[in-house]
C-alpha positions as CSV (number, residue, x, y, z in Angstrom):
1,X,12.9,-21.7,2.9
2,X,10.4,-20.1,4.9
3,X,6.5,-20.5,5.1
4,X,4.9,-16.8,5.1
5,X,1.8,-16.0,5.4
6,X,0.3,-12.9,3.5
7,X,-2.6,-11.2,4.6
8,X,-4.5,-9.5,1.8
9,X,-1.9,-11.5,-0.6
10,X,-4.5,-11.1,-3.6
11,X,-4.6,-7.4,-3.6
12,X,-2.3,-5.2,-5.8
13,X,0.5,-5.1,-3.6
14,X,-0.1,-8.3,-2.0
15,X,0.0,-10.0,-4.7
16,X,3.2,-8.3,-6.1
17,X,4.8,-9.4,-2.9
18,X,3.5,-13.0,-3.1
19,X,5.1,-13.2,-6.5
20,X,9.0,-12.1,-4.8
21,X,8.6,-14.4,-2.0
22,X,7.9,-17.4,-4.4
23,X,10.3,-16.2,-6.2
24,X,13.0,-16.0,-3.4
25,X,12.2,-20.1,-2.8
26,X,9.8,-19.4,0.3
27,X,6.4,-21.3,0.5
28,X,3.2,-18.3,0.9
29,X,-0.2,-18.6,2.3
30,X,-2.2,-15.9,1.0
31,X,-5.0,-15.2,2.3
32,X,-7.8,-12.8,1.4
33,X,-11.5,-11.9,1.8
34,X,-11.4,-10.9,-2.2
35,X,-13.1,-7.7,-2.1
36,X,-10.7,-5.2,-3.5
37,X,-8.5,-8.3,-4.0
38,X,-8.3,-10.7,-7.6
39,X,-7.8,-14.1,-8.3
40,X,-6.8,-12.3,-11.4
41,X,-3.8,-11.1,-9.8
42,X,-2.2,-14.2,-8.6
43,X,-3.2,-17.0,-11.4
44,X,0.2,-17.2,-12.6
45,X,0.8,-18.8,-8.9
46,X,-1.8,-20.8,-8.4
47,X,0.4,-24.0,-9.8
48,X,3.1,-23.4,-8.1
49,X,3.3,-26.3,-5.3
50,X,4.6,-23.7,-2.8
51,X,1.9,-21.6,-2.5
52,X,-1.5,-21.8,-1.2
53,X,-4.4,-19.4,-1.6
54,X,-7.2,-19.2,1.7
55,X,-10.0,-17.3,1.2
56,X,-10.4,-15.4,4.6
57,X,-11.7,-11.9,6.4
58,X,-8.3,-11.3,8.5
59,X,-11.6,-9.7,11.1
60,X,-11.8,-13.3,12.3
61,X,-8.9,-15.5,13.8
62,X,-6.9,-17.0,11.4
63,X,-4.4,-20.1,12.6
64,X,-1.7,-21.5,10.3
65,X,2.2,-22.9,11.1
66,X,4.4,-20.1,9.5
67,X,7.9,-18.1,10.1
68,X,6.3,-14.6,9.2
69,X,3.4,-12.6,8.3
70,X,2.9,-9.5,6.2
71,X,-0.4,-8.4,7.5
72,X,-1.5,-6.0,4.4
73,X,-5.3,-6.7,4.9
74,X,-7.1,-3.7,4.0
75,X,-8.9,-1.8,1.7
76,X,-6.8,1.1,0.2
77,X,-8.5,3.4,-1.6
78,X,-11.1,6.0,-0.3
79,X,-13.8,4.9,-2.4
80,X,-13.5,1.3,-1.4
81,X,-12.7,1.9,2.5
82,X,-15.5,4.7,2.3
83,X,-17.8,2.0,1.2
84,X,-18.3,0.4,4.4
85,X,-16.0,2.5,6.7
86,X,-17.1,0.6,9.8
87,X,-15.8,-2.5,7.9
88,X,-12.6,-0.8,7.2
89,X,-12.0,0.2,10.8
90,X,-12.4,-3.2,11.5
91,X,-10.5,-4.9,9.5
92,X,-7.4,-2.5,10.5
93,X,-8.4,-3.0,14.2
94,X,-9.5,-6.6,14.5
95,X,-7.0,-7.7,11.6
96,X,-4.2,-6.0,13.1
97,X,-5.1,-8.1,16.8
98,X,-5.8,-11.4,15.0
99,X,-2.3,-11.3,13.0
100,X,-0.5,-10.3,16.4
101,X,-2.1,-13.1,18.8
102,X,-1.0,-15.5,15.7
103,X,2.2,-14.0,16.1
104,X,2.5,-14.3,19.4
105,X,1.8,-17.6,20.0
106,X,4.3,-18.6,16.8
107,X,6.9,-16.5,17.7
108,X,6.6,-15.5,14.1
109,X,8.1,-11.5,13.0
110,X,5.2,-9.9,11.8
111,X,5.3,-6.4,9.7
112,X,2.4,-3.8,9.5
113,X,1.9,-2.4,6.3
114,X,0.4,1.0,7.2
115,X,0.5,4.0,5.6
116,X,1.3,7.6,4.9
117,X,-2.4,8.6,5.6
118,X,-1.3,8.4,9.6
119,X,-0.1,11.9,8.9
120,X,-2.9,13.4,7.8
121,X,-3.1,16.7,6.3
122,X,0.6,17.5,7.3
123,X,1.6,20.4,8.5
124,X,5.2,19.2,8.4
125,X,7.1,18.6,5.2
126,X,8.5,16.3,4.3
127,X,7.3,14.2,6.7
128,X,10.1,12.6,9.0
129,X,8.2,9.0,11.3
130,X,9.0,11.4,14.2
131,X,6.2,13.6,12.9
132,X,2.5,12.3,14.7
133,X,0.1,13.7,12.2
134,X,-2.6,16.3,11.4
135,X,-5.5,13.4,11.4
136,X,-9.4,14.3,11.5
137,X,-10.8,11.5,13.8
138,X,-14.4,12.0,12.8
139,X,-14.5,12.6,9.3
140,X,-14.6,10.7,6.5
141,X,-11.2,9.5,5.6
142,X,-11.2,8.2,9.5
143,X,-12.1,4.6,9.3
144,X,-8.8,4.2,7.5
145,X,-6.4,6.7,8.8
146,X,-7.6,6.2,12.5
147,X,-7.5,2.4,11.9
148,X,-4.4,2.6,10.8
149,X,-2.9,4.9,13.4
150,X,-4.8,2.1,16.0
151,X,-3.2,-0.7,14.0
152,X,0.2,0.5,15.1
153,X,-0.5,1.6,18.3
154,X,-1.0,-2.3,18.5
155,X,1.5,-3.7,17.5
156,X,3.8,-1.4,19.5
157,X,1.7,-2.2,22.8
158,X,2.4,-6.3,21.9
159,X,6.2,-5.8,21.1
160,X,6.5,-4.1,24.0
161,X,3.8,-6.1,26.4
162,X,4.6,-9.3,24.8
163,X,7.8,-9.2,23.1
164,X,6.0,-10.0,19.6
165,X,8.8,-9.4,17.3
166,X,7.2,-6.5,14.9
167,X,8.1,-4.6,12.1
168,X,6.0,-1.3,10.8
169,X,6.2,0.4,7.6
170,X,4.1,3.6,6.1
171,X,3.5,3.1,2.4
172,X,3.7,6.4,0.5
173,X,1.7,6.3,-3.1
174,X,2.8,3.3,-4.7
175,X,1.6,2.3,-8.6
176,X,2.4,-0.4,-10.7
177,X,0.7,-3.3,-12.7
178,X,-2.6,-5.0,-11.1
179,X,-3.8,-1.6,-9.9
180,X,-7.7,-1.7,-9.9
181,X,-9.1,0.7,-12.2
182,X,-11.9,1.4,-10.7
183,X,-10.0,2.3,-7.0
184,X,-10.0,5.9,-7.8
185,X,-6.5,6.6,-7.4
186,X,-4.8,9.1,-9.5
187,X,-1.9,7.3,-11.6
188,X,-4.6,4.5,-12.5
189,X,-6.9,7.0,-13.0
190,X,-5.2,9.4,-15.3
191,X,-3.9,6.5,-17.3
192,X,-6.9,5.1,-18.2
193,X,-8.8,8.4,-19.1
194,X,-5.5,9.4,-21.4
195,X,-5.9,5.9,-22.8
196,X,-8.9,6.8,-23.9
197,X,-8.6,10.1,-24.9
198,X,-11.6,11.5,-21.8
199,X,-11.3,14.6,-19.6
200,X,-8.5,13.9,-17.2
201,X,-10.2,14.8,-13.8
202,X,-8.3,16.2,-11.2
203,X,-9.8,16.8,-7.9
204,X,-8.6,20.7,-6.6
205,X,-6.6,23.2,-8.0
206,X,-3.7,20.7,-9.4
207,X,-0.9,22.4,-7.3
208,X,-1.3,19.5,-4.4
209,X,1.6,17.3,-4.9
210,X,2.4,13.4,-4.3
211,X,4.9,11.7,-4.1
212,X,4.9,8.6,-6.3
213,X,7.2,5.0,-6.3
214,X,6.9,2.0,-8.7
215,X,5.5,-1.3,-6.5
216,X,9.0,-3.2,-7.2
217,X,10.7,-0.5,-5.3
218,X,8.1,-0.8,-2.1
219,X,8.4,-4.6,-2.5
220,X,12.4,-4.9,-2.0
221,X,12.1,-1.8,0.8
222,X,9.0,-4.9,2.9
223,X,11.7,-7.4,2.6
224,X,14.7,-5.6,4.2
225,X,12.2,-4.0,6.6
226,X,11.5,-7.3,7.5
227,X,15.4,-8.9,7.6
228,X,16.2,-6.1,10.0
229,X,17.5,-7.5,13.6
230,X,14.3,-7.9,16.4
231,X,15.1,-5.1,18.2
232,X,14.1,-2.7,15.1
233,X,10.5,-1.9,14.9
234,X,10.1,1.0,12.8
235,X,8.4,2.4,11.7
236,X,10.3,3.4,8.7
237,X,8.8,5.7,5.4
238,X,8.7,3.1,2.3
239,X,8.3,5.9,-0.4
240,X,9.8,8.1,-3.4
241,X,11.0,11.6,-2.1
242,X,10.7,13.0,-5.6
243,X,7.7,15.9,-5.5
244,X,5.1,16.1,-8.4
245,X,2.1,18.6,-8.5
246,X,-0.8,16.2,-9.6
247,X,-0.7,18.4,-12.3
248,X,2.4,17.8,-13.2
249,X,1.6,13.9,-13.4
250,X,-1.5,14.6,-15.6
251,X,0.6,16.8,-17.9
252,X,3.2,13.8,-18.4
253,X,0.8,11.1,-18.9
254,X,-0.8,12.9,-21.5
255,X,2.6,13.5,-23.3
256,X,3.4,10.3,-23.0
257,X,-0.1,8.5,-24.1
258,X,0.3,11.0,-26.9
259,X,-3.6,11.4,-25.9
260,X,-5.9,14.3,-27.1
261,X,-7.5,14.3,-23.3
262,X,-8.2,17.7,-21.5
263,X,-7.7,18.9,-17.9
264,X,-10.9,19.1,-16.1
265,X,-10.9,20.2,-12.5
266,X,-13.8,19.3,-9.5
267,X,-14.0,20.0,-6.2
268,X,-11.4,18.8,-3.6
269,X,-12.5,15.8,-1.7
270,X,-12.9,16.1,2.4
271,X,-9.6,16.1,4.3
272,X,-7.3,15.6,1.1
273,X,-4.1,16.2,2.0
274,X,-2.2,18.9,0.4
275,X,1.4,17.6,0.8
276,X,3.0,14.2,0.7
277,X,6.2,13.5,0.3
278,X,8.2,11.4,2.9
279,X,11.5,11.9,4.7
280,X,13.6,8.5,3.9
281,X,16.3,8.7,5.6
282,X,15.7,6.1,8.0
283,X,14.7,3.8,5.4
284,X,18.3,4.5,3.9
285,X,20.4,4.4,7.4
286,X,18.4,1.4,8.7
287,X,17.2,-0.8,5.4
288,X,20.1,0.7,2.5
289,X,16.8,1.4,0.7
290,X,16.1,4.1,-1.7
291,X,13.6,3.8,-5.4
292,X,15.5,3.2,-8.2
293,X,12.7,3.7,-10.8
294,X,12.3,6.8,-11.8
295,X,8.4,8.1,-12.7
296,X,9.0,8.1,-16.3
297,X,10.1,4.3,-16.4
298,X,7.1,3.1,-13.9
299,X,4.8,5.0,-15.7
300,X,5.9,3.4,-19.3
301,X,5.3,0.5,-17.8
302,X,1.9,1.1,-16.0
303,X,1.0,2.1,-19.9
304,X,2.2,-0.7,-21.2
305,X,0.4,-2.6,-18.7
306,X,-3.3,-1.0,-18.7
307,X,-3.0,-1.0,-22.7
308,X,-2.9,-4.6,-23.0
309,X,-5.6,-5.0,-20.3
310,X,-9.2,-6.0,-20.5
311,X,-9.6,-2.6,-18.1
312,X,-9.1,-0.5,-21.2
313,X,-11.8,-0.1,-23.3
């Protein structure tokens, strides 16, 4: 048994995580500011005897006794990291320092969950973690790309300053249960309006394509990430290689909501990416990782899941 402590542990992946280490017989901290995160999302922990819940803002020092820490503390979605973008930088700057000087002095492995927005608008595809990015450092999606690129560039500079044992991942598009619906991200989004039968808005020309993976698959790729020996750092693509147009995605959840919703197209958003889709074959040489749920299954049971919530009305 280890003790783990989980930064942002009552957000949508967070919480999905807290759940597997339970699971696995560890004891969790989670800790979390709650403001994209939900109590909601981990109530069916909260009487288990092994883990604790600490409301926190990772932007202030944090001290605990644990083994490791996921730091995932961080608004996700542009229209909650937009909201207060200085905020945002912040907490991927400051958070990012505060989880490494705990760390440090613990001798505690600590894994970065960053993302695939380090890469910009690529002009590489797929894109291998050799690739450094087409990122806009003043515009608008900034506070959270740039603070992610930063939060790296820290915890490289304390592995090798320091000798803080890290690990670093880049989260491609991930979906699942206990997505917010009101994030603004396209699987939750299209699921909902096809649930209810309104204009399925997609943002451009529909020809921009993602690359989509089901949270249980990004979940067991964090764990090996972070069972790897010391020496590995990363960082390593978590993500599905499989390439939809987001037209393509609104087209199948509309088959398979059997819903009467229309296709409605608006402008594209500043410095949305065109491409994502990421190279995993370090995730498969180093981690034996790959998705194993295929978008049709994940998004049955996104359905399923949004059907039966309070969300869909």
């Amino acid at each position: 048994m280890k003790r783990i402590l989980v930064s942002g542990g009552a957000g949508f992946i967070g919480s999905h995580l807290c759940t597997r280490l339970i699971n696995d017989g560890h004891e969790v901290i989670c800790l979390d500011n709650f403001f994209t995160g939900s109590k909601d999302n981990i109530a069916h922990l909260m009487g288990n005897h092994h883990f604790e819940v600490v409301r926190h803002d990772v932007t202030y020092p944090y001290s605990a006794e644990v083994d490791e820490i996921y730091n995932l503390a961080c608004p996700a979605s542009p229209i909650h990291y937009q909201h207060d973008p200085i905020q945002t930088a912040k907490t991927s700057v400051m958070g990012a320092i505060n989880m490494l000087g705990l760390a440090m002095r613990l001798d505690a492995k600590v894994l970065q969950a960053s993302t695939s927005e380090v890469y910009g608008d690529p002009i590489v595809h797929p894109q291998p973690e050799y690739y450094w990015g087409n990122v806009n450092p003043v515009g608008y999606r900034s506070c959270y790309d740039e603070g992610k690129r930063c939060a790296e560039t820290l915890f490289m500079d304390y592995h090798r300053q320091n000798d803080v044992r890290v690990k670093i991942i880049r989260i491609f598009n991930t979906y699942g249960p206990r997505m917010l619906p009101n994030d603004g991200r396209v699987v939750s989004n299209f699921v909902l309006q096809a649930l209810n039968n309104e204009d399925i808005t997609i943002y451009g020309d529909g020809k921009q394509t993602r690359s989509f993976q089901y949270i249980d698959d990004l979940i067991e790729g964090m764990i090996r990430m972070m069972e790897t020996e010391d020496d590995f750092t990363g960082p390593v693509n978590l993500g599905n290689p499989n390439e939809f147009s987001i037209q393509e995605l609104a087209e199948k959840i509309i088959a398979m909501t059997d819903s009467s919703s229309k296709i409605v197209f608006k402008s594209l958003p500043n410095d949305d990416p065109k491409q994502r889709q990421p190279d995993i074959t370090l995730a498969r040489k180093k981690l034996g990782w790959e998705p194993t749920i295929e978008l049709e299954d994940g998004l049955s049971r996104m359905i399923e899941y949004f059907k039966g919530s309070k969300t869909n009305k």
